[in-house]
TIMIVEX-167891 format. One record per residue: residue number from 0; chain; x, y, z of N, C-alpha, C in turn. Coordinates in steps of 0.05 Angstrom, whole numbers, plus 5000, padded with zeros to 4 digits. Example, Ala and Ser with C-alpha at 12.3 -4.5 7.8 and 13.67 -1.06 7.14 Angstrom:
# residues 2
0;A;5264;4886;5156;5246;4910;5156;5264;4934;5156
1;A;5257;4955;5142;5273;4979;5143;5258;5001;5157
//
This chain:
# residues 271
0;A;2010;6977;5893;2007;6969;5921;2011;6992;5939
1;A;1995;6998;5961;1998;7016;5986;2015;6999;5990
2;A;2031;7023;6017;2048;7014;6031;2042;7032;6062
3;A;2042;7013;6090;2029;7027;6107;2050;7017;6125
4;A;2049;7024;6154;2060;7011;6173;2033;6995;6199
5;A;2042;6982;6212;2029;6976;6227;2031;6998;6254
6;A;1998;6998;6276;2010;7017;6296;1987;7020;6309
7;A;1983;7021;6340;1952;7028;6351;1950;7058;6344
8;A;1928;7065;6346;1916;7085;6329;1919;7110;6342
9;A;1926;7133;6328;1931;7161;6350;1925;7179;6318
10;A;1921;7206;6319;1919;7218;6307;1950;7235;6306
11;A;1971;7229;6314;1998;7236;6318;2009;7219;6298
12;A;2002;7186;6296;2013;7170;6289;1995;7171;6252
13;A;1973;7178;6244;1957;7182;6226;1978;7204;6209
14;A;1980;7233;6222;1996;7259;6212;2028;7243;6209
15;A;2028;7230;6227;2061;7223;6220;2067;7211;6195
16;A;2045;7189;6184;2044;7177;6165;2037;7183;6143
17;A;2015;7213;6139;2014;7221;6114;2036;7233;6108
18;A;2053;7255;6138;2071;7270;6123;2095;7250;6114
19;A;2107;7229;6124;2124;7211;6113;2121;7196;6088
20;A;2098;7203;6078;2095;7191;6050;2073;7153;6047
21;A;2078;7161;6070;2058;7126;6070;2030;7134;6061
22;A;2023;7105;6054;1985;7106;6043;1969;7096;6064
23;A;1976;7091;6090;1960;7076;6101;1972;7063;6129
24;A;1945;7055;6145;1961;7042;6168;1942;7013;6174
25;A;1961;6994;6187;1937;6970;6192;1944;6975;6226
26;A;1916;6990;6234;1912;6986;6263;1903;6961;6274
27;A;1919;6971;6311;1914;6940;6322;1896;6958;6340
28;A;1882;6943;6350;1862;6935;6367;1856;6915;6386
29;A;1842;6907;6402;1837;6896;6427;1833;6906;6455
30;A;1820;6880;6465;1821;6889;6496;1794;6911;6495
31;A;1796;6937;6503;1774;6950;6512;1772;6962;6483
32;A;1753;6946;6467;1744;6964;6444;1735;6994;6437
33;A;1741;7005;6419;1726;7035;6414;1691;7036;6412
34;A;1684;7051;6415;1657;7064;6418;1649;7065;6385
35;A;1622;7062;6371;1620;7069;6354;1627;7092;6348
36;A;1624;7118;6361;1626;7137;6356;1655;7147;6361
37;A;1675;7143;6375;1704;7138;6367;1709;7124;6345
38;A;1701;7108;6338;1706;7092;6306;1700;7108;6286
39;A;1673;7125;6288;1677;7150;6266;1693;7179;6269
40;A;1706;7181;6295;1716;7200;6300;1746;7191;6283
41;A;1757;7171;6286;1780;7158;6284;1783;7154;6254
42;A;1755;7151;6235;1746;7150;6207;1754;7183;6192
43;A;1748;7206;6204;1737;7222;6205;1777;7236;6203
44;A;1785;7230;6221;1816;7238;6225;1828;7223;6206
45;A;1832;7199;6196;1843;7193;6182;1834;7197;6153
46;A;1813;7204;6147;1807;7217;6116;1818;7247;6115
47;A;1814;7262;6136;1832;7285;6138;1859;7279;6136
48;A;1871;7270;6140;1901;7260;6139;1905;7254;6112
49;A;1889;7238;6089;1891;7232;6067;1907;7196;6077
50;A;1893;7190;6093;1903;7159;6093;1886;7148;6106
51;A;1900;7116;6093;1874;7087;6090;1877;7082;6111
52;A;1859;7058;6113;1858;7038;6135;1864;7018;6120
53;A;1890;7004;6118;1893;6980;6097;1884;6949;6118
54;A;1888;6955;6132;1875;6929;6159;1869;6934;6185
55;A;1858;6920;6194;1847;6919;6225;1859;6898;6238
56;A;1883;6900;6263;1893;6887;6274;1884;6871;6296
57;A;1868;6857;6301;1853;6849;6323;1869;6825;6335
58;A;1881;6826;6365;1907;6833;6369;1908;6800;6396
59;A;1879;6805;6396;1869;6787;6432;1872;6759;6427
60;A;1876;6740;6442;1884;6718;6445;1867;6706;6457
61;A;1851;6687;6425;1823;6668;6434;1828;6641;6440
62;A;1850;6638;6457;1860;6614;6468;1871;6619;6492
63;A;1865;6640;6506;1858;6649;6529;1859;6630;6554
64;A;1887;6630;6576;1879;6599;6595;1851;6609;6608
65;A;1838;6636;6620;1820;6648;6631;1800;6647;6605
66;A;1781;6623;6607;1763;6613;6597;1742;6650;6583
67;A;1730;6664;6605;1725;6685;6601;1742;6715;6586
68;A;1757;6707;6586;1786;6734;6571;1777;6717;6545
69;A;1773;6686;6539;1780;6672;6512;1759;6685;6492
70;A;1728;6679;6508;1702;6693;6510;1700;6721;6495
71;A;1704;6741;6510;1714;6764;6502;1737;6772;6483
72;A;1746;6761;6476;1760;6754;6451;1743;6756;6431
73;A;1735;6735;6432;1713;6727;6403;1694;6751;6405
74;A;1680;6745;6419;1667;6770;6421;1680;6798;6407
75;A;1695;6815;6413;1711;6830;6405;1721;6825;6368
76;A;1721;6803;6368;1732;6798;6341;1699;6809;6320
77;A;1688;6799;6336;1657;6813;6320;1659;6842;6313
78;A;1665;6861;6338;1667;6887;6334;1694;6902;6318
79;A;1712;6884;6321;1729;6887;6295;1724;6883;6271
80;A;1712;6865;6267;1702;6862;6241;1684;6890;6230
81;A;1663;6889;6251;1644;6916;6244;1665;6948;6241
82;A;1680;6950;6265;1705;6967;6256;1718;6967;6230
83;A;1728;6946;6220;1749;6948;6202;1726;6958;6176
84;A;1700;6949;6165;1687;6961;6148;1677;6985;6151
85;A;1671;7005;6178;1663;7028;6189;1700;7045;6172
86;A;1714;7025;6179;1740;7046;6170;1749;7033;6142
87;A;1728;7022;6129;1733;7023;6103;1754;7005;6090
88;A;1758;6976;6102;1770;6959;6104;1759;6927;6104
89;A;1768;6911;6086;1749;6881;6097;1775;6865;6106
90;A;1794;6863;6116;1813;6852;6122;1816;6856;6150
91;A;1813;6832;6167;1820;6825;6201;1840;6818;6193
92;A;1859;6825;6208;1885;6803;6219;1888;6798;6249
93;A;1902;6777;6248;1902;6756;6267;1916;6741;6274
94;A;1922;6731;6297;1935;6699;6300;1921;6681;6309
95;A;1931;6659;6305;1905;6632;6300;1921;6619;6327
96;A;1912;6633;6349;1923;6626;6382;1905;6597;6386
97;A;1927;6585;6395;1922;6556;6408;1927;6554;6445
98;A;1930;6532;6446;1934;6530;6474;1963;6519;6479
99;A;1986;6537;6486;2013;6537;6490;2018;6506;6500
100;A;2006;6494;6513;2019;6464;6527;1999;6440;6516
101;A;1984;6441;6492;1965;6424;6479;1992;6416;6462
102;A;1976;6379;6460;1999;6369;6442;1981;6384;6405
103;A;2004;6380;6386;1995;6390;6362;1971;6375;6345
104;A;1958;6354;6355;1931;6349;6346;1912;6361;6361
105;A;1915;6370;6394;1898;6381;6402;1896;6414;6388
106;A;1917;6433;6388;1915;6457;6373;1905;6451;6346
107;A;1912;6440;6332;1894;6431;6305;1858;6432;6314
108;A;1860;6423;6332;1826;6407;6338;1814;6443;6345
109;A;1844;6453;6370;1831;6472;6376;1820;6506;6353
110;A;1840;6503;6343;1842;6516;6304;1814;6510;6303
111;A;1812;6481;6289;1785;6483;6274;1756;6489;6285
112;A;1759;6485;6313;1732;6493;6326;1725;6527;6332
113;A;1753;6539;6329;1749;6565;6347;1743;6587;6315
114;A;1762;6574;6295;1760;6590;6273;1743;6579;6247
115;A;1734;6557;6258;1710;6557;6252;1683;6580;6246
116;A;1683;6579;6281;1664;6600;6286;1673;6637;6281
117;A;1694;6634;6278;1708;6667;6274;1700;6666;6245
118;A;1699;6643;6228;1703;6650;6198;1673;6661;6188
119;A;1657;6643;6203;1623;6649;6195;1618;6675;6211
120;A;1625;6695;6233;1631;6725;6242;1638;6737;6209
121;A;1659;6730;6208;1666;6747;6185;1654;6751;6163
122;A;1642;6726;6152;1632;6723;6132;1612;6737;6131
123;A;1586;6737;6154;1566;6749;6156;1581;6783;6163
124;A;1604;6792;6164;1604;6820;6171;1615;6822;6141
125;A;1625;6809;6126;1629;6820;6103;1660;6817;6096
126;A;1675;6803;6110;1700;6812;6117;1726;6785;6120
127;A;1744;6789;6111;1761;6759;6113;1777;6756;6138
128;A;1793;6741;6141;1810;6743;6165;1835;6725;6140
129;A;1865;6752;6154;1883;6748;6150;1901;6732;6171
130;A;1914;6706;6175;1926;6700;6189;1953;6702;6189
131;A;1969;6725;6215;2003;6725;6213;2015;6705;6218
132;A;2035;6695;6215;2050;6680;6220;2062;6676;6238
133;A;2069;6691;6250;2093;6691;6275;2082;6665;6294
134;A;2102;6652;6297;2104;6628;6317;2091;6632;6347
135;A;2098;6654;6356;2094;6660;6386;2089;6638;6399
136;A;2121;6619;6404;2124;6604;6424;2112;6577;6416
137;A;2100;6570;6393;2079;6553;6381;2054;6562;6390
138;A;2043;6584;6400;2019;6592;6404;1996;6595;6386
139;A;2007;6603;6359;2003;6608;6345;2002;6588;6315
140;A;1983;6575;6314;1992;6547;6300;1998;6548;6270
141;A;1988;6571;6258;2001;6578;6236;2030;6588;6228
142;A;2052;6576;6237;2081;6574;6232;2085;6573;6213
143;A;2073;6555;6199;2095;6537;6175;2079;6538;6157
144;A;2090;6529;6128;2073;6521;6103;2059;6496;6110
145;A;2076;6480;6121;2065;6451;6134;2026;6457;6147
146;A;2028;6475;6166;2009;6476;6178;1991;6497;6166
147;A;2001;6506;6150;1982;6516;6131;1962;6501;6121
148;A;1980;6482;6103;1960;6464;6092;1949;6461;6111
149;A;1950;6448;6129;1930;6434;6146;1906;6454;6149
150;A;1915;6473;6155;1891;6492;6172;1878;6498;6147
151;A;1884;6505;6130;1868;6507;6097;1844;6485;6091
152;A;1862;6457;6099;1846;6434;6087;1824;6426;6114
153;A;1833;6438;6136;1824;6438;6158;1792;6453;6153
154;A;1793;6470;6147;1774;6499;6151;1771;6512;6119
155;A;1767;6483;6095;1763;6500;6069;1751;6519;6057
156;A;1750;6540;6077;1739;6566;6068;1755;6583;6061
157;A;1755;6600;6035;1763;6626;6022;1763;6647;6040
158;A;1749;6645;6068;1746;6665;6087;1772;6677;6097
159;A;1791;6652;6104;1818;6648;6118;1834;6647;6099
160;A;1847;6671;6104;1880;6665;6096;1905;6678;6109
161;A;1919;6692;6101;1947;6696;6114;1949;6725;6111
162;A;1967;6733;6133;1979;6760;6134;2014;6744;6133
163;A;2023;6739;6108;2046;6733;6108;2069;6748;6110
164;A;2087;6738;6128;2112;6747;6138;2131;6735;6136
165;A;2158;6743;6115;2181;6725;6107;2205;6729;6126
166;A;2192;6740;6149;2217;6750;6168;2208;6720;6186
167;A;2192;6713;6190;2193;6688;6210;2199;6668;6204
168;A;2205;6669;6173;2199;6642;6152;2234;6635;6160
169;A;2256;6668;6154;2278;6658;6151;2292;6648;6171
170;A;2287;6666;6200;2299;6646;6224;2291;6611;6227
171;A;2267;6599;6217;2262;6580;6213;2273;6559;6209
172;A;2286;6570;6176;2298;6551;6160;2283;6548;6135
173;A;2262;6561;6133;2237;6551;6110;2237;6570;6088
174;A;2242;6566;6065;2242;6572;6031;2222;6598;6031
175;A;2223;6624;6044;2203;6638;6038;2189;6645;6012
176;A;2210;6647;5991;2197;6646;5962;2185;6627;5957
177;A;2186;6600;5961;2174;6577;5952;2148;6579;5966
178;A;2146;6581;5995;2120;6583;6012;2109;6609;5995
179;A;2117;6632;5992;2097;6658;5984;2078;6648;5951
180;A;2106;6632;5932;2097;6619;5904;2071;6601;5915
181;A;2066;6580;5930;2055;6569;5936;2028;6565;5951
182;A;2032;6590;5966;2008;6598;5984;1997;6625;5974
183;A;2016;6636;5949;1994;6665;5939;1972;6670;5937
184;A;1953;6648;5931;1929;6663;5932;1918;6662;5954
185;A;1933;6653;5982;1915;6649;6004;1927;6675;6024
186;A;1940;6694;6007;1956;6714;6026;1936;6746;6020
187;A;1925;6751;6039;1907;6768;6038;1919;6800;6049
188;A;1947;6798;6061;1958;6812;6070;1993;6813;6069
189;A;2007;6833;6071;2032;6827;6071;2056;6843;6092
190;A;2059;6835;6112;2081;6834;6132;2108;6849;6122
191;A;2113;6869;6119;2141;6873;6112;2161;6874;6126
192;A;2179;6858;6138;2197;6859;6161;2232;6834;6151
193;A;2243;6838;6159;2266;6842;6146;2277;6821;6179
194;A;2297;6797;6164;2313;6781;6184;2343;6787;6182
195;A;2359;6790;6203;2384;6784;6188;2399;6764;6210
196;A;2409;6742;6196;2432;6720;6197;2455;6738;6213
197;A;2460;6741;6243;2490;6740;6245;2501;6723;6246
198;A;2516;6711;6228;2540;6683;6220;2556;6680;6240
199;A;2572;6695;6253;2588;6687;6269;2577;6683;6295
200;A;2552;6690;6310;2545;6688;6325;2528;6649;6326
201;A;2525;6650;6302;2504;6622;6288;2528;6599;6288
202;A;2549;6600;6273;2568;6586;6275;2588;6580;6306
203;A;2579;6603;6312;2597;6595;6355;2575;6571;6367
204;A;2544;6586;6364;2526;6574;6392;2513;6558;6374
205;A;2507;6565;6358;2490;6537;6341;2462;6548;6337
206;A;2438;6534;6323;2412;6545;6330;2395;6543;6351
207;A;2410;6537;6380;2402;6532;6400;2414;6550;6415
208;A;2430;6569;6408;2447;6592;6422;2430;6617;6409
209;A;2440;6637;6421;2418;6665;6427;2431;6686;6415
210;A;2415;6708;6401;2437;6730;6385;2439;6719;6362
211;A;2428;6695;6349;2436;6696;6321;2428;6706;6293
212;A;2396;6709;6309;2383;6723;6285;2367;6744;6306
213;A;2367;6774;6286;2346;6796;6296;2328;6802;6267
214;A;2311;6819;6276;2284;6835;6252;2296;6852;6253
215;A;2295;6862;6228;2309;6884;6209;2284;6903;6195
216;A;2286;6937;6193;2274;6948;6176;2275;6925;6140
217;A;2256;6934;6128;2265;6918;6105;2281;6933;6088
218;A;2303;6917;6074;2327;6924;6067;2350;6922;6083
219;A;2345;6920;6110;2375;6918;6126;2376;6890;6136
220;A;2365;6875;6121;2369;6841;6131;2375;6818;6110
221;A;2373;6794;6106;2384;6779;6083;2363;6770;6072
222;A;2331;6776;6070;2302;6781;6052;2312;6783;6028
223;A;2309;6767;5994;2313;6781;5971;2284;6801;5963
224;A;2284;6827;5970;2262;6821;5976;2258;6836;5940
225;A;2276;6835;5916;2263;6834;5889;2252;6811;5880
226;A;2259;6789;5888;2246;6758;5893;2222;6758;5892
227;A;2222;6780;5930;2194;6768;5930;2164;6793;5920
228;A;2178;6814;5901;2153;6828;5894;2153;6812;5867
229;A;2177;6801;5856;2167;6784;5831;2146;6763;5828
230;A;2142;6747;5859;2125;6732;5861;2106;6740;5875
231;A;2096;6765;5882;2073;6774;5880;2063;6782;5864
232;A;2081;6790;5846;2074;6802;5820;2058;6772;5802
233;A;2071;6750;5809;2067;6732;5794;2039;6719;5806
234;A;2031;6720;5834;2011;6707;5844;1987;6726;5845
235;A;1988;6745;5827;1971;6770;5824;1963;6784;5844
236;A;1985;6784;5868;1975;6790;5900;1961;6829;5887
237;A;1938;6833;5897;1935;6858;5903;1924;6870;5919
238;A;1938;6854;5944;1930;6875;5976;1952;6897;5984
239;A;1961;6901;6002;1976;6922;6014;2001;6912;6027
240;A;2026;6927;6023;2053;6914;6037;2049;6940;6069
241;A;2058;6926;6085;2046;6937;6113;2079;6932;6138
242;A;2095;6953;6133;2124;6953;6151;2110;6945;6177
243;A;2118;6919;6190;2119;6915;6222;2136;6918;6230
244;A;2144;6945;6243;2176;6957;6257;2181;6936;6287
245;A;2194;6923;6283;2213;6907;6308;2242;6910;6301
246;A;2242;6929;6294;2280;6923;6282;2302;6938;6313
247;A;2312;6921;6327;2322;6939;6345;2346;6957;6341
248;A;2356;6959;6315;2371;6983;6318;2354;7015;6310
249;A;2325;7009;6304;2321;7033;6295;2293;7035;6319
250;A;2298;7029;6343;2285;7035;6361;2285;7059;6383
251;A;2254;7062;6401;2266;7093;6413;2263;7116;6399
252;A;2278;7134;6405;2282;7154;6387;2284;7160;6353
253;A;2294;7133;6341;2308;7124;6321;2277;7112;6314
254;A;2257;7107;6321;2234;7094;6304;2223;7100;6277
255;A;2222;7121;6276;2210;7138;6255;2223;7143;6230
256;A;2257;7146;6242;2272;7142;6213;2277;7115;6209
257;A;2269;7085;6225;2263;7063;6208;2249;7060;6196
258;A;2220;7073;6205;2196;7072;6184;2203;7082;6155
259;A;2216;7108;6162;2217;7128;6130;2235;7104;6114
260;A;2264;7095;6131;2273;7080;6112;2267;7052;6103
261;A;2248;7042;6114;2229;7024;6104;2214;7029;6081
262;A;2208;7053;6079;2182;7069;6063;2205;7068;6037
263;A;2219;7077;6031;2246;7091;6016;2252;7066;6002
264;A;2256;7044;6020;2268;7010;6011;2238;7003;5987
265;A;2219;7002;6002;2203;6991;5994;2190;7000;5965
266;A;2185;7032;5963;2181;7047;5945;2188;7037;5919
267;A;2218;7029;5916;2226;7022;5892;2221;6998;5883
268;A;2200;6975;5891;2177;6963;5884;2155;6954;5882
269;A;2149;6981;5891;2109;6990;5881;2109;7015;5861
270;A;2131;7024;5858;2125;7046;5832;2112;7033;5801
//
């Protein structure tokens, strides 16, 4: 397995990553797309560097209240797609954005209509779409294993699947091993990010009180995470583990030695 970080794209951030020992980065993207010819410039720097493009982060929100921003979205998701294979990649990632104040049959309705049409984009560019997980507010209707299924049985195409993340799973409440055993072959990507439980803060305010849980580099949170390369190992996962740095103690200044020690954690299960 590569191991990359996530990150918008700089040729600072490319050199930083070969010399730190990573294989790769999954760039985000959106909003004012690159130029073809920036996309080979950006191809061009990162083969000099000696690193991948393990995904294309296409970042825009096609549930958009500004009907036209929603528009341009999709749109955009086309030229990601054509991006992510120009950089030598068939993996979009994504979130499967709904409409924040729709009751949950309307986001379902709105899911299947919108990624519908994103899935047949892809298909015709050659290319799958990974969906992350993160809740964002319920924006994002892929939360749960619950709504997995749905959106699976919803939209039965092999096109769609997951950029899974066991850091959202654990503030939750939800069995991340059991969801990763269960949804492996539909995980096209992998989130490396790290939760940690402060107990005494959880036991004062409750799970309705604030401070109880933060994102952690991986390894500095309560993730098993030999668990969970065993059950990739077991679901024959063979895409890319990809650090998403939100950890706020290793922010600022301190970013880069979260990444390395992310890199360091992780190392000792992809050798």
């Amino acid at each position: 397995m590569r191991i990359g970080f996530t990150t918008g794209y700089s040729q600072e951030r490319a050199e930083f990553a070969a010399g730190a020992g990573f294989d790769g980065l999954e760039i985000s993207t959106g909003g004012t797309m690159p130029t073809k010819s920036q996309v080979r410039r950006i191809k061009e720097t990162m083969e000099r560097s000696g690193i991948a493009t393990l995904t294309l982060f296409h970042y825009e929100n096609y549930a958009a209240a500004e009907s036209a921003a929603a528009r341009r979205a999709r749109t955009n998701f086309a030229k990601a797609c054509d991006m992510a294979r120009e950089l030598g990649t068939n993996v979009v990632t994504v979130n499967a954005w709904v409409p924040r104040d729709a009751s949950l049959e309307e986001k379902f309705a709105h899911y299947k209509r919108t990624f519908g049409e994103l899935a047949q984009v892809a298909r015709d560019r050659g290319c799958i779409i990974a969906i992350e997980n993160c809740p964002h507010g319920f924006c994002n209707i892929a939360w749960s294993p619950a709504n997995w299924e749905r959106i699976f049985n919803d939209l039965p195409t092999k096109t769609i699947g997951l950029e899974f993340d066991p850091s959202h799973l654990v503030w939750q409440g939800i069995d991340y091993v059991a969801a990763l055993r269960r949804f492996g072959s539909r995980v096209y990507a992998f989130h490396a990010k790290d939760t940690e439980i402060i107990s005494d803060r959880l036991s004062h305010g409750g799970i309705y009180g604030s401070g109880w849980w933060r994102f952690r580099i991986p390894g500095h949170g309560d993730i098993n995470w030999k668990r969970i390369f065993t059950v990739l190992d077991d679901v024959n996962y063979r895409g890319d583990i990809i650090i998403e740095h939100e950890d706020p103690v290793f922010s600022g200044d301190r970013r880069d030695e979260g990444l390395r020690l992310g890199l360091k954690f992780l190392r000792q299960f992809t050798l």
